[in-house]
FIMAR-937444 format. One line per 10 residues: number of its first residue (from 1); their letters; for each residue x, y, z of C-alpha. Coordinates in Angstrom, 3 decimals. Each point is the difference from the previous one (the first is absolute). Layout:
NUM) a) X,Y,Z; ... .
//
This chain:
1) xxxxxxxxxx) -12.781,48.012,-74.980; 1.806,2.907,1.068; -2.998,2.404,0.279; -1.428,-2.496,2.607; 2.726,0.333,2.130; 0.229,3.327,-0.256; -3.977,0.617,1.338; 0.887,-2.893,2.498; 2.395,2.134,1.455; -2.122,3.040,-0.193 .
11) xxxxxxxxxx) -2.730,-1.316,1.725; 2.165,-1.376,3.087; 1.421,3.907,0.599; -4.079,0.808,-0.144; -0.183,-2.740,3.019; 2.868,1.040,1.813; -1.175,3.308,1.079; 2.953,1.798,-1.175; -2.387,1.064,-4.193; 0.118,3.352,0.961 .
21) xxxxxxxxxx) 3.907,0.824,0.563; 1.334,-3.139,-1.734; 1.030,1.886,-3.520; 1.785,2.729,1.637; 2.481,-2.026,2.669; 1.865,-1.595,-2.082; 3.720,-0.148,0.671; 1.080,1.780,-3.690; -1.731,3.204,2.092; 1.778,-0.331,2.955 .
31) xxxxxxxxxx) 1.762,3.045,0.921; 3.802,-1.060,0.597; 2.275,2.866,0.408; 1.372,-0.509,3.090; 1.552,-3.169,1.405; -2.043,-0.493,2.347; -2.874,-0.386,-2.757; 2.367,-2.076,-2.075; 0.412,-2.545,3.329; -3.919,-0.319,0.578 .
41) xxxxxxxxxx) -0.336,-0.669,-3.725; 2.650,-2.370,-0.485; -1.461,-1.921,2.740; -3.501,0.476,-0.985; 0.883,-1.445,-3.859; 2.139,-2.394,1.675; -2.910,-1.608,1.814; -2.429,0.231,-2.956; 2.303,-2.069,-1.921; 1.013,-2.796,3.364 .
51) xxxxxxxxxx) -2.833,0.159,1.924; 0.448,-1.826,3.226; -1.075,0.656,3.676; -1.110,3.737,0.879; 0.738,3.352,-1.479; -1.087,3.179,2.189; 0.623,3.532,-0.772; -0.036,2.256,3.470; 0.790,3.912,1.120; -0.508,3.250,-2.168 .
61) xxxxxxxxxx) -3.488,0.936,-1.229; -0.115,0.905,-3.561; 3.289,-1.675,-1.003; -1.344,-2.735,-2.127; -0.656,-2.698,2.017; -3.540,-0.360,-1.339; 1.762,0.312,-3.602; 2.200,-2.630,-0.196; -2.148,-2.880,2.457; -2.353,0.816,-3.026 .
71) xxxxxxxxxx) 2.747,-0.860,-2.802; 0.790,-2.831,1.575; -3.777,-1.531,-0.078; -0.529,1.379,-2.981; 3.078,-2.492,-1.419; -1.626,-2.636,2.088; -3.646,0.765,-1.527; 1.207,-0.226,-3.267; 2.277,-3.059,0.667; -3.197,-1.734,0.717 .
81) xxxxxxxxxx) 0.044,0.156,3.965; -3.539,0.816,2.142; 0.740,3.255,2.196; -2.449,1.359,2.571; 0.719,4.222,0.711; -0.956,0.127,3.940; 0.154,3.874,0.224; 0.439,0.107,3.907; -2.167,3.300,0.578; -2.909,-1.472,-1.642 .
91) xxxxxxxxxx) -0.356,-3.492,0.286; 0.586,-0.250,3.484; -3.298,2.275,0.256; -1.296,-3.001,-1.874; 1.258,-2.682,2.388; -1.120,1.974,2.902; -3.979,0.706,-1.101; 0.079,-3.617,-1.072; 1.067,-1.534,3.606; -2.879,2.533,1.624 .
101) xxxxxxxxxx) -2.407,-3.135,-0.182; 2.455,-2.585,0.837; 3.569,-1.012,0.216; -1.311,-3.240,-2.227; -2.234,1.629,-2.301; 0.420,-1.107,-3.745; 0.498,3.543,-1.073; 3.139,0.759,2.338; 1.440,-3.694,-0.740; -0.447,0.700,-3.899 .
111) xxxxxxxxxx) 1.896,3.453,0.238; 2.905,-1.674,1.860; 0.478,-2.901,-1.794; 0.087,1.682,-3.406; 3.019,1.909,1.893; 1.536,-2.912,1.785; -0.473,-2.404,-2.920; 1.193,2.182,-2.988; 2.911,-1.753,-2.313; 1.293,4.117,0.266 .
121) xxxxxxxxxx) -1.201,2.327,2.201; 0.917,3.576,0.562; -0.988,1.916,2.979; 0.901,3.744,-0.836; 0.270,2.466,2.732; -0.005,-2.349,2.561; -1.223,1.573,3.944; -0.799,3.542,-2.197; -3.370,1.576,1.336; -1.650,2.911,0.058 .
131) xxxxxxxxxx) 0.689,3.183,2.239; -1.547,0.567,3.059; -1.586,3.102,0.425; 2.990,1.685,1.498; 2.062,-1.169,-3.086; 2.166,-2.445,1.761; 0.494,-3.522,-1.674; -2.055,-2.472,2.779; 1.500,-3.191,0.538; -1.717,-3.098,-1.358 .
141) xxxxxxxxxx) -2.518,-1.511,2.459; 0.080,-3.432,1.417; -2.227,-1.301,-2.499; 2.047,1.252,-3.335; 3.256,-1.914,2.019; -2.196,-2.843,0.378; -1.027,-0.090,-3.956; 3.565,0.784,-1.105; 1.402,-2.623,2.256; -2.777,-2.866,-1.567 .
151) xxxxxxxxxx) 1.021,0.782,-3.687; 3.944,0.547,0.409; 0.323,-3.082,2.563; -1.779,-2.421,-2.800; 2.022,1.273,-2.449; 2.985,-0.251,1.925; -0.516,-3.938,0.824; -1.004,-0.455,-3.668; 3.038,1.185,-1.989; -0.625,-0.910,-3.397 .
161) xxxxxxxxxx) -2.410,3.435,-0.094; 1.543,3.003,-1.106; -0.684,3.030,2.168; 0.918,3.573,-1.092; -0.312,2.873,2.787; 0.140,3.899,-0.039; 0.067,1.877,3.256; 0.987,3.729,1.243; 0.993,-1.541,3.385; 3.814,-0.908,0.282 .
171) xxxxxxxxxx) 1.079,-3.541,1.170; -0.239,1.506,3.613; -3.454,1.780,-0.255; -1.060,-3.828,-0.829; 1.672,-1.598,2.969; -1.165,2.301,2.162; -3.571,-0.058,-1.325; -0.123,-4.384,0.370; 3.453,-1.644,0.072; -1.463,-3.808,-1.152 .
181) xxxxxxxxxx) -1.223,2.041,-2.997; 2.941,2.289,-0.547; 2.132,-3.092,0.654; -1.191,-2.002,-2.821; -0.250,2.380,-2.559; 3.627,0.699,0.091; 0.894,-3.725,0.576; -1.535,-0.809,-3.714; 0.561,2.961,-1.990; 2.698,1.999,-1.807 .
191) xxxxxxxxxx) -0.944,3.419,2.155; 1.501,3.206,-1.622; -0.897,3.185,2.249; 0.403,3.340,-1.362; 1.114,2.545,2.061; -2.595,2.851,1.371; 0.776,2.367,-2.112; -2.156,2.938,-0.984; 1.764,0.414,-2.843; -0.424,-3.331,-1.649 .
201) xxxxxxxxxx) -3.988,0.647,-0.312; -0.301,-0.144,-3.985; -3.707,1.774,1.403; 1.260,2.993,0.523; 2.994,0.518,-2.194; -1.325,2.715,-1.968; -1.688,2.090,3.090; 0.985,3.306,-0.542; 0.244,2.365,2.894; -0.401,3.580,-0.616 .
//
């Protein structure tokens, strides 16, 4: 019956990771006054609806990105598809304290294939960490290349899985971070970068300076 499918659905967006933010990024709340807005949008829906290959969202903090890689697993949630959320910042924390023991321990193994393996899998914020203690942005250590590199090269040579990607690096911050990495992302997805633009930061729209 209908109320099954309904609490079917319900219960994937529990598993995906994505409970907590899932009723709010929706596309209907999607901010689209500007054209730029309009573009990411149209593409967004437009990938919801045809889903095939790669969709990755790149450049401005606080424009959205998050907002609409959400929609568009929330259509695929409800659609019936498994996602897995892979917030960057805190799962590759995860990965990291897992491998401690050993490179092959079942622990580290489990955590990557439920990220490698995943029908759709979203990795949102992709290279984001922490500040140092001087503020500045550090770069992402050998070891969260060599993680990113495992999950996005299986995924690349096994097409048929659906992989969604938000970053605030540009297509060049990427490159120059790993090439082989950079390289496939933007050979399998529909990339849209918006601009660095202070004032396309939804965040702090209604700062007021006084």
């Amino acid at each position: 019956c209908k109320c099954v499918v309904v609490r079917n659905s319900i219960m994937r967006m529990k598993r995906s990771g994505l409970k907590n933010i899932i009723s709010d990024y929706t596309f209907e709340k999607f901010e689209d006054t500007e054209p730029w807005q309009k573009a990411v949008k149209a593409a967004a829906m437009e990938y919801a609806e045809n889903p095939t290959g790669w969709f990755a969202l790149c450049g401005q903090s606080g424009a959205g990105k998050t907002h609409l890689c959400t929609a568009i697993c929330r259509s695929f949630l409800l659609a019936g598809k498994r996602v897995v959320y892979m917030l960057w910042r805190d799962e590759i924390v995860k990965i990291k304290e897992a491998a401690k023991g050993s490179d092959d321990s079942s622990e580290l193994r489990d955590l990557l294939d439920r990220y490698k393996t995943a029908d759709v899998l979203y990795i949102d914020d992709l290279f984001k960490t922490g500040r140092a203690a001087d503020n500045t942005m550090p770069k992402p250590t050998p070891a969260d290349i060599n993680y990113a590199f495992e999950i996005i090269n299986y995924r690349y040579n096994n097409p048929s899985l659906l992989t969604i990607i938000s970053s605030e690096l540009t297509e060049d911050e990427l490159l120059d971070i790993d090439e082989a990495i950079g390289g496939r992302i933007y050979e399998r997805a529909k990339t849209f970068t918006i601009g660095k633009d202070r004032s396309r930061n939804y965040r702090i729209r209604k700062a007021v300076t006084l």
